[in-house]
Rosetta silent file (secondary structure, phi, psi, omega in degrees, C-alpha in Angstrom):
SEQUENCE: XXXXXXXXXXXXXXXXXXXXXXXXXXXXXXXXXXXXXXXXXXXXXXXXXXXXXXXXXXXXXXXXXXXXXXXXXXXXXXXXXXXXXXXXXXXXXXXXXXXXXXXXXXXXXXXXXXXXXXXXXXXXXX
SCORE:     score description
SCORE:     0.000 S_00000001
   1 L     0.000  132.465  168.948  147.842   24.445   -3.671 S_00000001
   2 L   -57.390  153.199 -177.854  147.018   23.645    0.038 S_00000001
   3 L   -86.619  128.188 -157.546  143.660   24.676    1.329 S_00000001
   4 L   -89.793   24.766  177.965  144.247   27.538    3.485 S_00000001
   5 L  -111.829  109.832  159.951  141.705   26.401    6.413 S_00000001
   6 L   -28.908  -51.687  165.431  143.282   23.620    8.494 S_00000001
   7 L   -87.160   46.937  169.620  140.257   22.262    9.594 S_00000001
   8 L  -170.702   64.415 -168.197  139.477   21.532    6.284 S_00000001
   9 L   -43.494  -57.409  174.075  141.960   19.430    4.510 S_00000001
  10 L   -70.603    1.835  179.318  139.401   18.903    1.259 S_00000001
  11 H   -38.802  -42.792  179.940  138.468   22.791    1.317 S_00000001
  12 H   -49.826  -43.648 -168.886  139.080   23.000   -2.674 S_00000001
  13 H   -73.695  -41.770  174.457  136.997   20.188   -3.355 S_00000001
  14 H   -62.106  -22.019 -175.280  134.133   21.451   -0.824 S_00000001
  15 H   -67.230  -64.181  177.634  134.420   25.098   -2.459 S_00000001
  16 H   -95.900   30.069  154.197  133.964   23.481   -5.897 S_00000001
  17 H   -72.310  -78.217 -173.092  130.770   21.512   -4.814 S_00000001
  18 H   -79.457   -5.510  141.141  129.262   24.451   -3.680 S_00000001
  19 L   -37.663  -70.467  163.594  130.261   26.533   -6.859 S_00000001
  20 H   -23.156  -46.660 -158.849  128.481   23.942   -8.250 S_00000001
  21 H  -112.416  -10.339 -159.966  125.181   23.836   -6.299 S_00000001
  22 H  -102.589  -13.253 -160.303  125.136   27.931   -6.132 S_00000001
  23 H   -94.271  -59.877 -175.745  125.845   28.302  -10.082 S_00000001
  24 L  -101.226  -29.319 -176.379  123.966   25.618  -11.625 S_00000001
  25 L    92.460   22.676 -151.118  121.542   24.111   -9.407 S_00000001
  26 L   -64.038  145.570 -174.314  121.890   20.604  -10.375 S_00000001
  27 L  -101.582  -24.467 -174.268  118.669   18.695   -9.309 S_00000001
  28 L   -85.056   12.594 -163.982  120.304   15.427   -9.438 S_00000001
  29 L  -136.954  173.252  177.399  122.657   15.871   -6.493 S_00000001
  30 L  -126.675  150.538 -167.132  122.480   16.284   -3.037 S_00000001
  31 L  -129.261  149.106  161.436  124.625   18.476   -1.000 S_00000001
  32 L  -176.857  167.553 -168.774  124.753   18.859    2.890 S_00000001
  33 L   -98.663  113.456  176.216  125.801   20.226    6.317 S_00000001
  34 L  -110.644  138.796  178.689  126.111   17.511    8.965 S_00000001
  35 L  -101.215   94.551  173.399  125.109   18.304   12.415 S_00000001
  36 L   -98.188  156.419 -176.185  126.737   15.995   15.067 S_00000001
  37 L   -78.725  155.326  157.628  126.604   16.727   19.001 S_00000001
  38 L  -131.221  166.605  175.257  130.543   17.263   19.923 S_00000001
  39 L   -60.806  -30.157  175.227  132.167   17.548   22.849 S_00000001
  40 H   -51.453  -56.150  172.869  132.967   20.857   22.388 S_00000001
  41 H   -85.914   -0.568  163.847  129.585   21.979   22.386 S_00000001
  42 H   -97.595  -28.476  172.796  128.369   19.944   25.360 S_00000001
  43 H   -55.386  -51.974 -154.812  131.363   21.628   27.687 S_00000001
  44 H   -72.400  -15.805  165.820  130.358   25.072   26.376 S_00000001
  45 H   -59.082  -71.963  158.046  126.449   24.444   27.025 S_00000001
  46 H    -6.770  -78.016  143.812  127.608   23.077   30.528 S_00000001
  47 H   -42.142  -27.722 -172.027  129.397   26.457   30.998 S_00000001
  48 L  -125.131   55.844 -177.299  126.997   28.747   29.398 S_00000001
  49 L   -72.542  168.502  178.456  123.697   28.210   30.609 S_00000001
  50 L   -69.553  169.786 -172.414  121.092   30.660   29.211 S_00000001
  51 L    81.299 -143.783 -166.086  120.440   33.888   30.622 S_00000001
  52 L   -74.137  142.580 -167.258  122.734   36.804   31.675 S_00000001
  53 L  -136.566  145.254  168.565  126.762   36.237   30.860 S_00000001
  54 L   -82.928  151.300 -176.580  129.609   38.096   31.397 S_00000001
  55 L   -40.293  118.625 -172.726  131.998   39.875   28.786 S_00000001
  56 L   -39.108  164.563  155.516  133.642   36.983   26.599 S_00000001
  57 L   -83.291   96.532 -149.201  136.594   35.767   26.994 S_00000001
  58 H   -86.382  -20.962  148.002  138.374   36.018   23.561 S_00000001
  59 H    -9.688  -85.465 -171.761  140.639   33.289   24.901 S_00000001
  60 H   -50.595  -75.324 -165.995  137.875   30.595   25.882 S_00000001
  61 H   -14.897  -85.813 -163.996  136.212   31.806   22.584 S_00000001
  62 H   -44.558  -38.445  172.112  138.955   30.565   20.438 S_00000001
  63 H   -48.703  -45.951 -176.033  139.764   27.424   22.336 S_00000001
  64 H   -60.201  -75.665  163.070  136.306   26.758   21.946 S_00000001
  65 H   -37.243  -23.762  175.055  136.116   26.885   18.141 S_00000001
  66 H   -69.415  -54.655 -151.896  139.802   25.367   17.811 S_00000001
  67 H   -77.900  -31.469  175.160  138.639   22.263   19.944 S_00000001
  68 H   -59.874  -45.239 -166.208  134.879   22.408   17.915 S_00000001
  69 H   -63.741  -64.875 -158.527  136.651   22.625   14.204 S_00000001
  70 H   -62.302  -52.191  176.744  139.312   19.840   15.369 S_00000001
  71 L   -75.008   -6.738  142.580  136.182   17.467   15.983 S_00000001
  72 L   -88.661   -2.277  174.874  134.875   17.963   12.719 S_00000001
  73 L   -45.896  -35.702 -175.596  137.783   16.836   10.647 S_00000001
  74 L   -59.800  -52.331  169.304  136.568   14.052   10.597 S_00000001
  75 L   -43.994   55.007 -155.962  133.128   14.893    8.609 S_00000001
  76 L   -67.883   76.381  137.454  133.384   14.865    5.156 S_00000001
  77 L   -69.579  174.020  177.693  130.695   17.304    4.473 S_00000001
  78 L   -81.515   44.424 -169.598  129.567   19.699    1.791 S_00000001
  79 L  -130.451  140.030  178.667  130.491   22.514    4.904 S_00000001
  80 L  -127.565   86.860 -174.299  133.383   24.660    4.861 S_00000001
  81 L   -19.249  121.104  161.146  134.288   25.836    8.636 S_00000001
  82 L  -147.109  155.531 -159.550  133.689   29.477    9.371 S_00000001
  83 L  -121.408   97.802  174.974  133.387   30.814   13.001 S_00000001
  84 L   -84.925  128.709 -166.781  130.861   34.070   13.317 S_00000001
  85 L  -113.992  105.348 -170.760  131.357   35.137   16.664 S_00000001
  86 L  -100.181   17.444  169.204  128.255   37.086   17.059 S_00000001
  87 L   -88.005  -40.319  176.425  128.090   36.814   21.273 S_00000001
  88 L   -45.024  -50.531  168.334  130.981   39.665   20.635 S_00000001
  89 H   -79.959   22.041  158.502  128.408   41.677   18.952 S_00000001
  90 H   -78.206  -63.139 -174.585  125.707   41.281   21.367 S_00000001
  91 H   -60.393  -36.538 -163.312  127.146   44.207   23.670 S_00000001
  92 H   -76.426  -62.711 -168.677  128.179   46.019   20.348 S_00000001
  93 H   -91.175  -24.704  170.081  124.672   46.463   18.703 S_00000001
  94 H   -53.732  -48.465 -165.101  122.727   45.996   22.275 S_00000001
  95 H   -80.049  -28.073 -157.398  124.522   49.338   23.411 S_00000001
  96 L   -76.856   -3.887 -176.164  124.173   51.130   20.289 S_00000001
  97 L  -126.243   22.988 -169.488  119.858   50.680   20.285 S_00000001
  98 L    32.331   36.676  166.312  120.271   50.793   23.867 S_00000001
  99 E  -108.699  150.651 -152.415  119.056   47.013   24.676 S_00000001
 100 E  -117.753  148.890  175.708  120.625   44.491   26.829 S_00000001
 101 E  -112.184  132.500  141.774  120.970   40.937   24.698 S_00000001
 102 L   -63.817 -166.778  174.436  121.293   37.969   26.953 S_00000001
 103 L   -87.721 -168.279  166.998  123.607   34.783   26.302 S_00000001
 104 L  -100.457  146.413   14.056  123.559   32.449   23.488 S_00000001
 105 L  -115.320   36.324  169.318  121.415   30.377   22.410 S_00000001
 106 L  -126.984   96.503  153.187  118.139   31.625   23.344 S_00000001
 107 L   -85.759  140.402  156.252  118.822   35.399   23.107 S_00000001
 108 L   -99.284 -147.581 -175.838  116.203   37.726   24.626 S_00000001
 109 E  -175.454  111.674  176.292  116.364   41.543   24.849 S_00000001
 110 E   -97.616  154.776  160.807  114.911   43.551   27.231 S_00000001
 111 E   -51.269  109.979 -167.303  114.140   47.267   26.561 S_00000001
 112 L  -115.327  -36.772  170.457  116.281   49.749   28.384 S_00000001
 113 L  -163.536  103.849 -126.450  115.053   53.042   26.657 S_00000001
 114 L   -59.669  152.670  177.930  113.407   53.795   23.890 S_00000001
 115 L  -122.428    7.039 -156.576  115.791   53.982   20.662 S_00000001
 116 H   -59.121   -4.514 -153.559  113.153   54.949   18.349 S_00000001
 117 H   -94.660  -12.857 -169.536  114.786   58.219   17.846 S_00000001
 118 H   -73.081   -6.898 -166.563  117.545   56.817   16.513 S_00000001
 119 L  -114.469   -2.082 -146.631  115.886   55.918   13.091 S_00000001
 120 L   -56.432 -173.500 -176.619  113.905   59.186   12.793 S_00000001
 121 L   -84.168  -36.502 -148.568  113.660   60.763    9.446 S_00000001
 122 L   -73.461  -31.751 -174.604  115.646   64.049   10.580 S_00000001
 123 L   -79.058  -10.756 -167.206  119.312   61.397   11.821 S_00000001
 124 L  -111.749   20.540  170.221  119.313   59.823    8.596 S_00000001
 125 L  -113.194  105.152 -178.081  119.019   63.233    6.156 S_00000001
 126 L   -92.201    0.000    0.000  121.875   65.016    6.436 S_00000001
């Protein structure tokens, strides 16, 4: 059966590798994640300098991970492409504890109002 991640032609084989290193633990092998610079990731630095960013673009987003993925094909690592897109859930968890997150990759978080109330004994006993 084809592997159902494109950008991972060898997904079966990479799957049962890391069955492999989570199940038994083999001491004699080595497994890894290779981290190369890509182009992909020098446009979107280029674009994306740190500090305050505007609402994503779910567009750019994907293009960005299609053209990042596509430049790893190449890699035969022990890695199996997955895409978290946590700057969408910067705004998401930022509003709900009322803190503003910067961009990625250095997030800060400034303090907007206290949320403390939000954990209290009395919201989470119902």
């Amino acid at each position: 059966m084809t592997f159902p991640l494109q950008y991972c032609p060898d997904g079966w084989q990479r799957l049962e590798r890391l069955r492999e290193l989570y199940e038994q633990r083999p001491q004699d092998r080595i497994y890894a994640r290779m981290e190369l610079p890509t182009e992909a990731l020098r446009q979107y630095g280029k674009r994306h300098p740190d500090g305050p960013t505007d609402y994503p673009d779910l567009n750019k987003r994907v293009a960005f991970w299609d053209a990042f993925f596509a430049e790893r094909l190449a890699v035969r690592d022990d890695s199996v492409p997955a895409a978290y897109l946590s700057e969408l859930d910067q705004g998401l968890y930022g509003g709900m504890v009322g803190v503003r997150c910067d961009s990625w990759p250095t997030p800060r978080m400034a303090l907007s109002r206290p949320w403390f109330h939000l954990f209290s004994r009395t919201s989470l006993i119902s």
